[in-house]
N, C-alpha and C positions, 0 to 999 in steps of 0.2 A: 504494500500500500504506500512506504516512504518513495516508493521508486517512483510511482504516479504521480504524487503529491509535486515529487519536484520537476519529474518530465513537463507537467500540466505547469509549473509556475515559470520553467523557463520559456516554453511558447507564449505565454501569455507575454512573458519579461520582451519577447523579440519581438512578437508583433509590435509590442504597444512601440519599442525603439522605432522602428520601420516607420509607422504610423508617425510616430513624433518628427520625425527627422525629413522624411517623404512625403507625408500624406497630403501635403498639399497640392502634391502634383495627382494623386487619385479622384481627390473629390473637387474637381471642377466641371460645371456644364458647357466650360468652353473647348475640354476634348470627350465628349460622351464617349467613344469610341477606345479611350484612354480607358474609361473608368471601365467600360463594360470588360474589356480587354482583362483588367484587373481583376474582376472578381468573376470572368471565367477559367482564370488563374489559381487563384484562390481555392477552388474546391479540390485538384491534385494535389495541391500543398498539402492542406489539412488533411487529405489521403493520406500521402506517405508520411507524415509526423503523426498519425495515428496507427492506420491498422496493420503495419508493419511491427512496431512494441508491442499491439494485444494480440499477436501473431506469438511474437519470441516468448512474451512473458506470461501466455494462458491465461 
């Protein structure tokens, strides 16, 4: 359960960097095509930073 606790706080720890440091360039409606771009990106990520650990760790 320690091993989640912190897999789970360090993604949160990276997005939220990313988000801080980047996200301006995400959430504008002056490239929708940017944003849409992103968060069809988005869903692989969270794929592979998920069900590849509940894979290894059962």
């Amino acid at each position: 359960m320690r091993f989640f606790l912190c897999w789970g706080f360090g993604i949160w720890f990276v997005a939220s960097a990313v988000f801080r440091l980047i996200g301006h360039y995400f959430f504008t409606f002056k490239e929708p095509l940017l944003m849409i771009a992103t968060y069809i990106v988005a869903f692989p990520i969270v794929w592979l930073a998920t069900i590849p650990i509940y894979s290894i760790k059962k």
